[in-house]
Predicted model as a PDB file, atoms N, CA, C, CB and O in Angstrom, pLDDT in the B-factor column:
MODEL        1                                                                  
ATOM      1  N   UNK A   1      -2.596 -17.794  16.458  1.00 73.00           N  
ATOM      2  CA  UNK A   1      -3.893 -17.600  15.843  1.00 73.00           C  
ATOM      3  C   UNK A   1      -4.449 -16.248  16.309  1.00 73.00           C  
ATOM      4  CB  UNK A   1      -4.867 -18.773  16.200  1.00 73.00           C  
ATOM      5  O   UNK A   1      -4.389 -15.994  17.512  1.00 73.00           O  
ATOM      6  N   UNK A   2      -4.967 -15.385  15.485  1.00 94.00           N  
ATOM      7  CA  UNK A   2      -5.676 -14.469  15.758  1.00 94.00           C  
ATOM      8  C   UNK A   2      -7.260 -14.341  16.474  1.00 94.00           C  
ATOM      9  CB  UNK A   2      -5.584 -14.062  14.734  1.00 94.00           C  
ATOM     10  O   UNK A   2      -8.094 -15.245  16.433  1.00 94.00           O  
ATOM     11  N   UNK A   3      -7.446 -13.079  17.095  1.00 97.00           N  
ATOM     12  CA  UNK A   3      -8.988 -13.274  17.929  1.00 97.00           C  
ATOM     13  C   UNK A   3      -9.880 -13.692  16.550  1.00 97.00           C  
ATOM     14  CB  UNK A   3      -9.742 -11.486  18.873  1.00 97.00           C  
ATOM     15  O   UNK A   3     -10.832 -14.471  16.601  1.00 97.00           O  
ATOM     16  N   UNK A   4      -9.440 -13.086  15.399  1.00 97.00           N  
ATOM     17  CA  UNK A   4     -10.691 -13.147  14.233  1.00 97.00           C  
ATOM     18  C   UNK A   4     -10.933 -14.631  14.423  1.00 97.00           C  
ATOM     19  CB  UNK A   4     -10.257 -12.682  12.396  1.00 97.00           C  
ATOM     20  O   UNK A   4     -11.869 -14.914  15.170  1.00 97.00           O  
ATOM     21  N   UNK A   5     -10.087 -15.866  13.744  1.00 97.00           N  
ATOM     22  CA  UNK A   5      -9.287 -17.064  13.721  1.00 97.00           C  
ATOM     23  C   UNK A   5     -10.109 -17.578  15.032  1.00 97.00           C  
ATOM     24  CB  UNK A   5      -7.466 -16.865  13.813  1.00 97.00           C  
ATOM     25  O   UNK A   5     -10.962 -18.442  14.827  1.00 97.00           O  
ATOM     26  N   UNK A   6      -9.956 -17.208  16.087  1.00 97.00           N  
ATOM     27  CA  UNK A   6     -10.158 -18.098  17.039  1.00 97.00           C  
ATOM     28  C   UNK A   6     -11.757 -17.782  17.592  1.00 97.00           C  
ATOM     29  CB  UNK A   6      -8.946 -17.952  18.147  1.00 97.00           C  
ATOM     30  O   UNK A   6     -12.103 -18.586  18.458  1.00 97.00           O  
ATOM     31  N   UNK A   7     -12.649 -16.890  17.288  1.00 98.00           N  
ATOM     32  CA  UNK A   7     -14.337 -16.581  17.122  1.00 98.00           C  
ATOM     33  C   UNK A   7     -14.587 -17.776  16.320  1.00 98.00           C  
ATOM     34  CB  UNK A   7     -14.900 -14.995  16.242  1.00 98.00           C  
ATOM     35  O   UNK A   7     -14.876 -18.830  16.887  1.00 98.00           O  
ATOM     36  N   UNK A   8     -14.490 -17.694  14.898  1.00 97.00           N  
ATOM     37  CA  UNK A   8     -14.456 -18.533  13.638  1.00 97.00           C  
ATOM     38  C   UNK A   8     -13.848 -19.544  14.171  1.00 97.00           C  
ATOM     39  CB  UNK A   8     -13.763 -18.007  12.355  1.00 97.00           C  
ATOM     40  O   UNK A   8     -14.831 -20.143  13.735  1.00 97.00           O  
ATOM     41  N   UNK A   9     -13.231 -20.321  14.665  1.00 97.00           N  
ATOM     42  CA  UNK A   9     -13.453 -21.809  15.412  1.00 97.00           C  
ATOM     43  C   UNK A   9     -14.361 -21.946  16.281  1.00 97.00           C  
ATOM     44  CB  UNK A   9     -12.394 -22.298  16.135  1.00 97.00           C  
ATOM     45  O   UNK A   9     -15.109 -22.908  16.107  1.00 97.00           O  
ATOM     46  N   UNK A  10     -14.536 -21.324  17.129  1.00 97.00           N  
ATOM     47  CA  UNK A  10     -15.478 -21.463  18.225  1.00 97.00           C  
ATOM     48  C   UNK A  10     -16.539 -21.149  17.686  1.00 97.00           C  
ATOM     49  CB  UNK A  10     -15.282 -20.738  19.397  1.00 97.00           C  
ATOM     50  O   UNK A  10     -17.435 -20.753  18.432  1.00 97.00           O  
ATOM     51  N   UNK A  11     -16.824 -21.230  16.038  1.00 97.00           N  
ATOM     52  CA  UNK A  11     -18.720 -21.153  15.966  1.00 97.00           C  
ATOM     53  C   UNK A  11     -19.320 -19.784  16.193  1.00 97.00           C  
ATOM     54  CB  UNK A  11     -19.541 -22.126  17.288  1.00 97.00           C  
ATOM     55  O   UNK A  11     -20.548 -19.749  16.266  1.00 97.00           O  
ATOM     56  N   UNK A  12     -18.811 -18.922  16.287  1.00 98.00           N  
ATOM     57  CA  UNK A  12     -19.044 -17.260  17.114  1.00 98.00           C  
ATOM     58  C   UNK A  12     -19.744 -17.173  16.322  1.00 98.00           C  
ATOM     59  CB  UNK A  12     -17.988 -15.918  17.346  1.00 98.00           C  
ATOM     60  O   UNK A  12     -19.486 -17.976  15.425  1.00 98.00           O  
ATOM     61  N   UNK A  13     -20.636 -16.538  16.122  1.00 96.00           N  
ATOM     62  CA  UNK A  13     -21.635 -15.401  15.526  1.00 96.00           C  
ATOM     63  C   UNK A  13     -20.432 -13.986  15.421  1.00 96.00           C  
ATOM     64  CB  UNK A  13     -23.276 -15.040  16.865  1.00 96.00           C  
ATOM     65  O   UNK A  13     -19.942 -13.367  16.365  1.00 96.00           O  
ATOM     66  N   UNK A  14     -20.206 -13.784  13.959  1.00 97.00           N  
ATOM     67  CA  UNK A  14     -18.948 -12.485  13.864  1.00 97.00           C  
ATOM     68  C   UNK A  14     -19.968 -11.408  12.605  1.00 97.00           C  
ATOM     69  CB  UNK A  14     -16.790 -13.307  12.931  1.00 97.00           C  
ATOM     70  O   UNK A  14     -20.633 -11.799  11.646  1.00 97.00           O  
ATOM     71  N   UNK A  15     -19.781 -10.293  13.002  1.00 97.00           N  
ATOM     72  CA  UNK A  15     -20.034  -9.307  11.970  1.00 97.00           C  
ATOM     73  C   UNK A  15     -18.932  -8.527  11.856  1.00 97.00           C  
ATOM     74  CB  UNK A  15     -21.177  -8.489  12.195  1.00 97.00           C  
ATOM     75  O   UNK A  15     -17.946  -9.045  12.380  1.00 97.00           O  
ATOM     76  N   UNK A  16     -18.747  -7.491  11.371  1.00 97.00           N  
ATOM     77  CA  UNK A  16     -17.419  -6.181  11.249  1.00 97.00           C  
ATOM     78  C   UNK A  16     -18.024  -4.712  10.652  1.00 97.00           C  
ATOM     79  CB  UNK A  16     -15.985  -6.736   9.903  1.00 97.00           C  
ATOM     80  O   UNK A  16     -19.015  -4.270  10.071  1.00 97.00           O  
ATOM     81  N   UNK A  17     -16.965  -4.354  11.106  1.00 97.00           N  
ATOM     82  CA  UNK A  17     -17.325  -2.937   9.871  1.00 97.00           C  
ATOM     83  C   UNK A  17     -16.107  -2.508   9.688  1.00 97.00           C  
ATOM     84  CB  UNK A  17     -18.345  -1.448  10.365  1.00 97.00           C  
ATOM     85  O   UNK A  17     -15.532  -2.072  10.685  1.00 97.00           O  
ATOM     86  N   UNK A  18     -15.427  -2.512   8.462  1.00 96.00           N  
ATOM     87  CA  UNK A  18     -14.191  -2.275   7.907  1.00 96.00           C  
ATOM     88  C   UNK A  18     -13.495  -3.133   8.667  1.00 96.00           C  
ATOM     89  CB  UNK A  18     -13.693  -0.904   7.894  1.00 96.00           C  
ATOM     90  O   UNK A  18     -13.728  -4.339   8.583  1.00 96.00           O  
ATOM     91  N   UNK A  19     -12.402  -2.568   9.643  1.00 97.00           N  
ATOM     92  CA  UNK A  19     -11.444  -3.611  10.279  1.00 97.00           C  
ATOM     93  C   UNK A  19     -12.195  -3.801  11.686  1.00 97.00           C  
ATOM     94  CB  UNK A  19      -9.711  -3.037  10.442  1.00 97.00           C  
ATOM     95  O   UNK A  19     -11.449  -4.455  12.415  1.00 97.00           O  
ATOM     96  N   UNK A  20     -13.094  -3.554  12.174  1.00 98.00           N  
ATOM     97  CA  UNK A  20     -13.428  -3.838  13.475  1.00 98.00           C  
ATOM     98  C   UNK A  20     -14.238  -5.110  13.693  1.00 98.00           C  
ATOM     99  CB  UNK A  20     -14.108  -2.742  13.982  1.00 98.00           C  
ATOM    100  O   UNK A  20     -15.304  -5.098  13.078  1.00 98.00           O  
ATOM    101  N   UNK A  21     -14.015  -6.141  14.371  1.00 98.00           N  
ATOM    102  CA  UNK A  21     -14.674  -7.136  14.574  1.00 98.00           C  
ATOM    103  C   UNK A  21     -15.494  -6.811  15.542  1.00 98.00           C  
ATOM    104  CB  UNK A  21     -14.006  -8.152  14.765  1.00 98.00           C  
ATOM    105  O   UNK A  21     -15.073  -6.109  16.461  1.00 98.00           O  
ATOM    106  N   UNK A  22     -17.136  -7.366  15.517  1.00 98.00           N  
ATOM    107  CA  UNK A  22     -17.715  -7.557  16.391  1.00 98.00           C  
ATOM    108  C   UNK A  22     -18.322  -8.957  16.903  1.00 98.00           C  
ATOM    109  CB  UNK A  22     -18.371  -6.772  16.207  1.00 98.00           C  
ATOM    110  O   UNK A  22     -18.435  -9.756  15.973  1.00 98.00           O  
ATOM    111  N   UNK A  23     -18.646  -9.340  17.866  1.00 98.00           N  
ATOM    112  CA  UNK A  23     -19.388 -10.783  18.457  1.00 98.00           C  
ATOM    113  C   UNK A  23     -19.919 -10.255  19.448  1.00 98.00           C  
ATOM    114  CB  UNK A  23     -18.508 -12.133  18.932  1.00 98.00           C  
ATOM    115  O   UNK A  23     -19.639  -9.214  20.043  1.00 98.00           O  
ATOM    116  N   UNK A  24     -20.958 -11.254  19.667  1.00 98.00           N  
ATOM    117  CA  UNK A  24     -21.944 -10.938  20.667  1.00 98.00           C  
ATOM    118  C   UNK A  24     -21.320 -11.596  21.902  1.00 98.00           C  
ATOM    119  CB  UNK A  24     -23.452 -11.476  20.304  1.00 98.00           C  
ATOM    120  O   UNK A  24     -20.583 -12.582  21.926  1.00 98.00           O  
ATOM    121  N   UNK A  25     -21.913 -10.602  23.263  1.00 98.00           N  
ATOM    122  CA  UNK A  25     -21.522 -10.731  24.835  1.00 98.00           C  
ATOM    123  C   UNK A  25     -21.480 -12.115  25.047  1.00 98.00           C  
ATOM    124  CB  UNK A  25     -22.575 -10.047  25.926  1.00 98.00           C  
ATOM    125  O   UNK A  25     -22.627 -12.364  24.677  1.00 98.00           O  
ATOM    126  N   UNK A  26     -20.994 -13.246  25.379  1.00 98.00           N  
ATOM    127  CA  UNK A  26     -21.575 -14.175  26.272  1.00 98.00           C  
ATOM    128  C   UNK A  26     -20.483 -15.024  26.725  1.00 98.00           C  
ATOM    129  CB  UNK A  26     -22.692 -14.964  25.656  1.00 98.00           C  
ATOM    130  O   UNK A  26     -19.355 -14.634  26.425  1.00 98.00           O  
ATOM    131  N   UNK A  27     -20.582 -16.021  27.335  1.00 98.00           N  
ATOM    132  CA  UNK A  27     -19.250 -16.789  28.090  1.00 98.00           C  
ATOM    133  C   UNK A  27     -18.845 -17.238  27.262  1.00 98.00           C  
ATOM    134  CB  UNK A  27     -19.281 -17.804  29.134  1.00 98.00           C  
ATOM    135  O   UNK A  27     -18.172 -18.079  27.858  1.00 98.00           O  
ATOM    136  N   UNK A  28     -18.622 -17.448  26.071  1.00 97.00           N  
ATOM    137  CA  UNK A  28     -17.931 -18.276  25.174  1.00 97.00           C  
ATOM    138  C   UNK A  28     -17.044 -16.941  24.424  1.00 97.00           C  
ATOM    139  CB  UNK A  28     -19.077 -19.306  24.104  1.00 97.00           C  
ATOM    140  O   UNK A  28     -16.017 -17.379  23.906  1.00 97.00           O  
ATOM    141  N   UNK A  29     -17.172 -15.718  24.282  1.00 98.00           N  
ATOM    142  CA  UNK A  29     -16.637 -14.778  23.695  1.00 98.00           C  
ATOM    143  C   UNK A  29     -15.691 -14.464  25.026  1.00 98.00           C  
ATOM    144  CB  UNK A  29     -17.681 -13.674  23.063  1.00 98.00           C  
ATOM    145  O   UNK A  29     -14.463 -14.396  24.970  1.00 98.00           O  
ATOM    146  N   UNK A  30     -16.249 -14.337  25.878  1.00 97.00           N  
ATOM    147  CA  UNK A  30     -15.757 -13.423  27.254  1.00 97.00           C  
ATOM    148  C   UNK A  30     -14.542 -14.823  27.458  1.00 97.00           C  
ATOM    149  CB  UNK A  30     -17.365 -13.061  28.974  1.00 97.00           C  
ATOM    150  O   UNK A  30     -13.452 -14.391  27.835  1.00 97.00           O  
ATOM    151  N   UNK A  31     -14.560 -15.637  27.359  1.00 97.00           N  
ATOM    152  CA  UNK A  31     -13.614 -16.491  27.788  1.00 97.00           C  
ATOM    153  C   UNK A  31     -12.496 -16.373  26.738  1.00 97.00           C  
ATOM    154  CB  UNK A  31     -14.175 -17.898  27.977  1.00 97.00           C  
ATOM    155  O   UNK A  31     -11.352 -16.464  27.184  1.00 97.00           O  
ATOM    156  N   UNK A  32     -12.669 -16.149  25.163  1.00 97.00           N  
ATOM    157  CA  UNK A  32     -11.640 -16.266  24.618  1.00 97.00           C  
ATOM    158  C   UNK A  32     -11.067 -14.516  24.264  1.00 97.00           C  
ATOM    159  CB  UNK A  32     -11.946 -17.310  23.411  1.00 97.00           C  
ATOM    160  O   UNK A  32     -10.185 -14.392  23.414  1.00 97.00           O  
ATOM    161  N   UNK A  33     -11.455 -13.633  24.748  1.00 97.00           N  
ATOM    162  CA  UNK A  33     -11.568 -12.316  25.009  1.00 97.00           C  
ATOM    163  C   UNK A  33     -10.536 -11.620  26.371  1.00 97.00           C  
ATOM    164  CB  UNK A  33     -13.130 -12.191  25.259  1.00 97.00           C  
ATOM    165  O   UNK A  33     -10.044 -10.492  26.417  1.00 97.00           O  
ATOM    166  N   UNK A  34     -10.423 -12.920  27.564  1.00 96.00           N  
ATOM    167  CA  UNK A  34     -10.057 -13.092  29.009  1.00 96.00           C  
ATOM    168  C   UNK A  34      -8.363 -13.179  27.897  1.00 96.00           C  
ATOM    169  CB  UNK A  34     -10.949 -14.808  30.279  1.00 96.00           C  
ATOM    170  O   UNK A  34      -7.438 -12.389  28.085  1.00 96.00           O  
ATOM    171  N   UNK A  35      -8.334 -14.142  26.963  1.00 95.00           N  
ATOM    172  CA  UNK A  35      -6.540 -14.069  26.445  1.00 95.00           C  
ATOM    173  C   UNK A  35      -5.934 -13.150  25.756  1.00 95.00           C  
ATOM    174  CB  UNK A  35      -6.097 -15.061  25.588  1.00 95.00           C  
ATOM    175  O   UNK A  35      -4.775 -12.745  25.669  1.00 95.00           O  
ATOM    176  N   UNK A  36      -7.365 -12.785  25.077  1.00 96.00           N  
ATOM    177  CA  UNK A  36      -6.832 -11.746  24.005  1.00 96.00           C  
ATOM    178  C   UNK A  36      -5.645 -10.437  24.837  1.00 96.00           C  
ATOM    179  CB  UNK A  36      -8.492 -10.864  23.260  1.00 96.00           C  
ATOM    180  O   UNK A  36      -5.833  -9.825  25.889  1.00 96.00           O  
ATOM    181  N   UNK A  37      -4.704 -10.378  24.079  1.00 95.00           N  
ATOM    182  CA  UNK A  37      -3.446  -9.469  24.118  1.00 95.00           C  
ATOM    183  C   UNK A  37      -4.070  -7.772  24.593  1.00 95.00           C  
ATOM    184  CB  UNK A  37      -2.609  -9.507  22.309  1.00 95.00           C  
ATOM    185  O   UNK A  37      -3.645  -7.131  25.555  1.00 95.00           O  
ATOM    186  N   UNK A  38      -5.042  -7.366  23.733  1.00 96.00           N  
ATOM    187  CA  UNK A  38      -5.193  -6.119  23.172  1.00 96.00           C  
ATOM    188  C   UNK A  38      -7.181  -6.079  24.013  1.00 96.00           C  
ATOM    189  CB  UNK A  38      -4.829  -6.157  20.957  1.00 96.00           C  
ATOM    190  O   UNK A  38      -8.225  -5.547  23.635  1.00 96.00           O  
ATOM    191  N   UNK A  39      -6.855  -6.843  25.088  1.00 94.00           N  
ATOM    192  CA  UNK A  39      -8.683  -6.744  25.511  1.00 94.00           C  
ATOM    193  C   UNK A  39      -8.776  -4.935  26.089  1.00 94.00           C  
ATOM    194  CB  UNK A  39      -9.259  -8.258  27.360  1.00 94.00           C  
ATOM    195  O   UNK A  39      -9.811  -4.492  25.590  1.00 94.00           O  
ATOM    196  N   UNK A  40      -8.308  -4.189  26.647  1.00 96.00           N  
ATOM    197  CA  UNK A  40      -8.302  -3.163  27.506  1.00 96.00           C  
ATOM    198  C   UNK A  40      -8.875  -2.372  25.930  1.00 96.00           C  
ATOM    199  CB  UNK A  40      -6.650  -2.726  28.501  1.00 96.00           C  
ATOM    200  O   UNK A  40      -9.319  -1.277  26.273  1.00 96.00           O  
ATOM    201  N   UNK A  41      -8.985  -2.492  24.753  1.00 97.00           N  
ATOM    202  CA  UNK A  41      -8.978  -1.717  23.287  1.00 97.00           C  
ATOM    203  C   UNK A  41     -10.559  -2.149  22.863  1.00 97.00           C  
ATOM    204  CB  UNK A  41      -7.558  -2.395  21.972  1.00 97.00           C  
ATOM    205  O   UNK A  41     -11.125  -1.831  21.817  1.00 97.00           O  
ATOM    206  N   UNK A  42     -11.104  -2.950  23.947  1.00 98.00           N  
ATOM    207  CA  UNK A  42     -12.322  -3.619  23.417  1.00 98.00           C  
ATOM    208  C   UNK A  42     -13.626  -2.741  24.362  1.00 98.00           C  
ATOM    209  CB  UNK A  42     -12.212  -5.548  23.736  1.00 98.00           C  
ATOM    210  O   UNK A  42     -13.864  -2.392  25.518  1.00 98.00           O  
ATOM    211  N   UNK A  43     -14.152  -2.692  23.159  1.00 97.00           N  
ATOM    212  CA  UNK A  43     -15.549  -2.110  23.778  1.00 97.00           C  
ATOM    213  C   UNK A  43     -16.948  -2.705  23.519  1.00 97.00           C  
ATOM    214  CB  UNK A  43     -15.711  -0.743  23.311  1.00 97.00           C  
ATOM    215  O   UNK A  43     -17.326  -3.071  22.406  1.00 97.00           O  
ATOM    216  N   UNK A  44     -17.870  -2.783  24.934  1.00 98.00           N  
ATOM    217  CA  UNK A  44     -19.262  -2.987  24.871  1.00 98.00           C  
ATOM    218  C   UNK A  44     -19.999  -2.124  24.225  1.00 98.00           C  
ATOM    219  CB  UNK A  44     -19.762  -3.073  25.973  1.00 98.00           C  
ATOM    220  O   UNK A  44     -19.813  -0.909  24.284  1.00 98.00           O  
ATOM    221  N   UNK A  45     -20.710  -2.566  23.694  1.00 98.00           N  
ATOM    222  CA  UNK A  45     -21.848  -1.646  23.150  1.00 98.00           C  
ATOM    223  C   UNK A  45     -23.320  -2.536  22.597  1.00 98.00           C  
ATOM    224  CB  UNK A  45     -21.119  -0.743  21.761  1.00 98.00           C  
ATOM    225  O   UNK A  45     -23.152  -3.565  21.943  1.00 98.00           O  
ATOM    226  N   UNK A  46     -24.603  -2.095  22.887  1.00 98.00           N  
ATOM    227  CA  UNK A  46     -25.740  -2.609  22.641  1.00 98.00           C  
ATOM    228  C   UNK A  46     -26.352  -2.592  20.966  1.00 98.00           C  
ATOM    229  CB  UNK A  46     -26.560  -1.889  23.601  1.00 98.00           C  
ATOM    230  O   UNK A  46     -26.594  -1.498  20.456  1.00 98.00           O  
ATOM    231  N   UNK A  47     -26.545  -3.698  20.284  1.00 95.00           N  
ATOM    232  CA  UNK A  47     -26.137  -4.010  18.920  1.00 95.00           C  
ATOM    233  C   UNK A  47     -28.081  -3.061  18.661  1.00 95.00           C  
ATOM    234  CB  UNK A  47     -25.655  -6.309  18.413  1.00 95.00           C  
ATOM    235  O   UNK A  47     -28.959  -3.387  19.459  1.00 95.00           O  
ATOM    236  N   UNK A  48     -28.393  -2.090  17.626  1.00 93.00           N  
ATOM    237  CA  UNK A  48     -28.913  -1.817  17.834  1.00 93.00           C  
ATOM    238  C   UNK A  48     -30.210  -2.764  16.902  1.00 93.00           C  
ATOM    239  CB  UNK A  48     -28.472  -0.710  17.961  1.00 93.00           C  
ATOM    240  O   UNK A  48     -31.385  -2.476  16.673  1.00 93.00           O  
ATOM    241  N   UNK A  49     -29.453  -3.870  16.557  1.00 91.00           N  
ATOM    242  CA  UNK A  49     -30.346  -4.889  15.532  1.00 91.00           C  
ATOM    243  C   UNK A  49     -31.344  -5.713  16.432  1.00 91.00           C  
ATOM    244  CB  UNK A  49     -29.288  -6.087  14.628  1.00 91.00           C  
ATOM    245  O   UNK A  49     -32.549  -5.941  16.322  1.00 91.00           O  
ATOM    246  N   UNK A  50     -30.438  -6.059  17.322  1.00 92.00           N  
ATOM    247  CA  UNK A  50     -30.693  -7.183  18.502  1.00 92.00           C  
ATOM    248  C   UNK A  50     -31.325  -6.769  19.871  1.00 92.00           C  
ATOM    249  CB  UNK A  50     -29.315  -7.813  18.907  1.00 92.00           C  
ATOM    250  O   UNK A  50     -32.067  -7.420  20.607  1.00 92.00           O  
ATOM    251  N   UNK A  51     -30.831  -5.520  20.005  1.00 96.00           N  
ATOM    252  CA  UNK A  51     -31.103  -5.159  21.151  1.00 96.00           C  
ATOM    253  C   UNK A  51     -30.259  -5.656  22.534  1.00 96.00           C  
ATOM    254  CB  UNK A  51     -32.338  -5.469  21.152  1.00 96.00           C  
ATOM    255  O   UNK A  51     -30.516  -5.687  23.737  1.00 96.00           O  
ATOM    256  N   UNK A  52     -29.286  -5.970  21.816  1.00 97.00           N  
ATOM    257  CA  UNK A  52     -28.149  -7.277  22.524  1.00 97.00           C  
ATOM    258  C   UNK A  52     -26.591  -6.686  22.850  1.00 97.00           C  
ATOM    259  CB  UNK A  52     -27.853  -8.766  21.173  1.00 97.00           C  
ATOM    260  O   UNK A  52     -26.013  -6.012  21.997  1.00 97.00           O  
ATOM    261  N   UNK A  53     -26.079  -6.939  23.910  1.00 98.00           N  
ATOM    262  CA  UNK A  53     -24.718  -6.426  24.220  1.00 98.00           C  
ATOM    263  C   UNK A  53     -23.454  -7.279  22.881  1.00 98.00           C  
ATOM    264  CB  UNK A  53     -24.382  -6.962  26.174  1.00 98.00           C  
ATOM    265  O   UNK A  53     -23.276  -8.450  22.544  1.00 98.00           O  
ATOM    266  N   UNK A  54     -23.069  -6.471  22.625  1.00 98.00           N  
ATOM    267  CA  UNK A  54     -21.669  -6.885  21.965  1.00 98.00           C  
ATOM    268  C   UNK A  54     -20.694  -6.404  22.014  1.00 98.00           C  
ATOM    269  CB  UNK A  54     -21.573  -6.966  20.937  1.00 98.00           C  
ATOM    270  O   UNK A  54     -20.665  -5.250  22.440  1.00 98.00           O  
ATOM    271  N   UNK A  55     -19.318  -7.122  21.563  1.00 98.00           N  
ATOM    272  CA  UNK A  55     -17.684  -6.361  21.727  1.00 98.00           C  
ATOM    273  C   UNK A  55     -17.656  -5.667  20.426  1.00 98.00           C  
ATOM    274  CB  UNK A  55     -16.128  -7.545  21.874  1.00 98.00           C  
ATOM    275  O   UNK A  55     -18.347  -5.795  19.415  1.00 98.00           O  
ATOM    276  N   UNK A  56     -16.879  -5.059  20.664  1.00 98.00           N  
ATOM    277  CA  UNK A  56     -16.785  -4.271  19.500  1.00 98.00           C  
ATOM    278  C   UNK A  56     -14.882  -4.502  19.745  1.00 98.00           C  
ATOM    279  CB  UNK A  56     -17.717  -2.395  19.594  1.00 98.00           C  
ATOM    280  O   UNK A  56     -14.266  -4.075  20.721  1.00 98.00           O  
ATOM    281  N   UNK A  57     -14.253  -5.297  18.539  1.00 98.00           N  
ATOM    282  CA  UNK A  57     -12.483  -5.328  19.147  1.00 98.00           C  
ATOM    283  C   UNK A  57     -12.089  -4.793  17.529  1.00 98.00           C  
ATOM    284  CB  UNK A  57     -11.530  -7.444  19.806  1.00 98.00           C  
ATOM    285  O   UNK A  57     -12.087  -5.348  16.431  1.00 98.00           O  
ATOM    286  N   UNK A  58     -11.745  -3.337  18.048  1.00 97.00           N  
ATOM    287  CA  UNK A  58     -11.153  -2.542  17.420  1.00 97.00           C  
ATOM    288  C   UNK A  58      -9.868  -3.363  16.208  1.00 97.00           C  
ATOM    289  CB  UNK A  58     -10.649  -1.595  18.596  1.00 97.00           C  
ATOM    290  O   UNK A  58      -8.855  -3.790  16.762  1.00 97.00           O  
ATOM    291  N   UNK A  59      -9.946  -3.508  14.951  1.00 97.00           N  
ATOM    292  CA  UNK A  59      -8.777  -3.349  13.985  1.00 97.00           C  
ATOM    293  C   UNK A  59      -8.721  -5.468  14.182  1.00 97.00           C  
ATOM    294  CB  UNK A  59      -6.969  -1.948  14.780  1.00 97.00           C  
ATOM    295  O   UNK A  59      -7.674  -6.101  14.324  1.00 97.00           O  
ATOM    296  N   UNK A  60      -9.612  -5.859  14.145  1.00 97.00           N  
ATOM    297  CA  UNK A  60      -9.312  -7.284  14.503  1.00 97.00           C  
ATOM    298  C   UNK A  60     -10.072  -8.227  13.119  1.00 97.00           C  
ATOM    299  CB  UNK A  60     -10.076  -7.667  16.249  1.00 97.00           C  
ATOM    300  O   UNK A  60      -9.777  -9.397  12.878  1.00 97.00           O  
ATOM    301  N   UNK A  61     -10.765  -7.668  12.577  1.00 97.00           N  
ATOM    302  CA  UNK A  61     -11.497  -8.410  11.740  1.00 97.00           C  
ATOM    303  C   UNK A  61     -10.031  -8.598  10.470  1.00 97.00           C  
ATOM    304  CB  UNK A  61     -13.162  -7.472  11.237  1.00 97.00           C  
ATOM    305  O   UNK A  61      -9.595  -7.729   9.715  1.00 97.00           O  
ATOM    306  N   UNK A  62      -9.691  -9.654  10.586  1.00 96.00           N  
ATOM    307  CA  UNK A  62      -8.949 -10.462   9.611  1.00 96.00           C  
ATOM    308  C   UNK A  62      -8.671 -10.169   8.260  1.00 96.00           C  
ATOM    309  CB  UNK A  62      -9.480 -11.505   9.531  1.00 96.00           C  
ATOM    310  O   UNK A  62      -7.776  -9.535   7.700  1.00 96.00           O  
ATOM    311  N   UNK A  63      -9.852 -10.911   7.807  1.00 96.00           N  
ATOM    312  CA  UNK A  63     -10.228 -10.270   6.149  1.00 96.00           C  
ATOM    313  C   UNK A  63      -9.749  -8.926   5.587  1.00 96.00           C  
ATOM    314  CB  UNK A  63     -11.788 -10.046   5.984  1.00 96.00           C  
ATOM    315  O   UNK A  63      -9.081  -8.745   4.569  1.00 96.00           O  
ATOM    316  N   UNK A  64     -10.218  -8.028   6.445  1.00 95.00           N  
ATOM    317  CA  UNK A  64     -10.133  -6.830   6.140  1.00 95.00           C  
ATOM    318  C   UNK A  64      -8.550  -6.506   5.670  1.00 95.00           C  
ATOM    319  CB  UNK A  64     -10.671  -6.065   7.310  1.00 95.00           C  
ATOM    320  O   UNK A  64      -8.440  -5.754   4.702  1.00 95.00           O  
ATOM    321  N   UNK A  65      -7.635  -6.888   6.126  1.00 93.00           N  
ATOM    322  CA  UNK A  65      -6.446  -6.492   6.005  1.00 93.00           C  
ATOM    323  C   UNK A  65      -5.491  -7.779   5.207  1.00 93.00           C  
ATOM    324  CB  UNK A  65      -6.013  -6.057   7.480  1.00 93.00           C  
ATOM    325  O   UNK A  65      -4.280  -7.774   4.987  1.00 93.00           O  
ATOM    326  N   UNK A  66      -6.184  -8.502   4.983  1.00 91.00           N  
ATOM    327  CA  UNK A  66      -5.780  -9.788   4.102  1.00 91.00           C  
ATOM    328  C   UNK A  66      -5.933  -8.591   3.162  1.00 91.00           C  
ATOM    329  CB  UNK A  66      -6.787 -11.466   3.943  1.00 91.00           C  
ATOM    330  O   UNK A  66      -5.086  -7.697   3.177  1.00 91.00           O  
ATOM    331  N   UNK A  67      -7.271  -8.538   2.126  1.00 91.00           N  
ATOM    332  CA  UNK A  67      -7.283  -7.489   1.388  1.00 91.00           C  
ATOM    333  C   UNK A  67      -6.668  -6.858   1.220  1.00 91.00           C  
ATOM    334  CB  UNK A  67      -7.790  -6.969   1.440  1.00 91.00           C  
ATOM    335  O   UNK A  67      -5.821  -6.972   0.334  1.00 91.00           O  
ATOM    336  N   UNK A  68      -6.791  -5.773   2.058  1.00 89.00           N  
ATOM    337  CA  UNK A  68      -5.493  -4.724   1.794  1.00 89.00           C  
ATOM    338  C   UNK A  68      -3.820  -4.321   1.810  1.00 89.00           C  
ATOM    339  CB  UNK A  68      -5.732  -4.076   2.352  1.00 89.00           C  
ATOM    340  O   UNK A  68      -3.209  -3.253   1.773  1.00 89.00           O  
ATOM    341  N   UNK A  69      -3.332  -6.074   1.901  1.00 87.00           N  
ATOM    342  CA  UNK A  69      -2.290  -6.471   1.758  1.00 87.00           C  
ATOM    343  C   UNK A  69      -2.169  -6.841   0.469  1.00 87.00           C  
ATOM    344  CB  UNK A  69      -2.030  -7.269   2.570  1.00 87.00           C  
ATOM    345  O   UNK A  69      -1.090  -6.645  -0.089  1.00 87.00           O  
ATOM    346  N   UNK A  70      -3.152  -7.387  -0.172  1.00 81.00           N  
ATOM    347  CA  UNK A  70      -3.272  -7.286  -1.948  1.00 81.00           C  
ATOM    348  C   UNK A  70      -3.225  -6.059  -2.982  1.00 81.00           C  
ATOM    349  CB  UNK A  70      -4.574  -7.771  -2.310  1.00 81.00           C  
ATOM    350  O   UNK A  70      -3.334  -6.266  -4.191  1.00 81.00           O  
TER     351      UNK A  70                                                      
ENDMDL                                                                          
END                                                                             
């Protein structure tokens, strides 16, 4: 299962922009984030909607490349 796949079970709160997935900071991300393969590619950054820490995991948002396999 993919990180996209496995946010989207766990209920995550997910946004993107093109292929980049984002979710917000908290122990329920950070725990399934601790398996992810490709975490060292992931970056914090303060969501400027929220005012709130989020990942930003580079090339992970799913959809995006479902698509463009069509």
């Amino acid at each position: 299962m993919d990180i996209y796949q496995e946010m989207k079970n766990a209920e995550i709160e997910i946004d993107h922009h093109e292929s980049d997935l984002y979710v917000p900071c908290n122990q329920k991300t950070k725990a399934i984030l601790n398996q992810y393969q490709y975490r060292e590619n992931v970056i914090v950054y303060t969501n400027k909607q929220d005012g709130k820490l989020w990942y930003d995991i580079p090339f992970a948002y799913s959809p995006y490349w479902e698509k463009r396999k069509r």
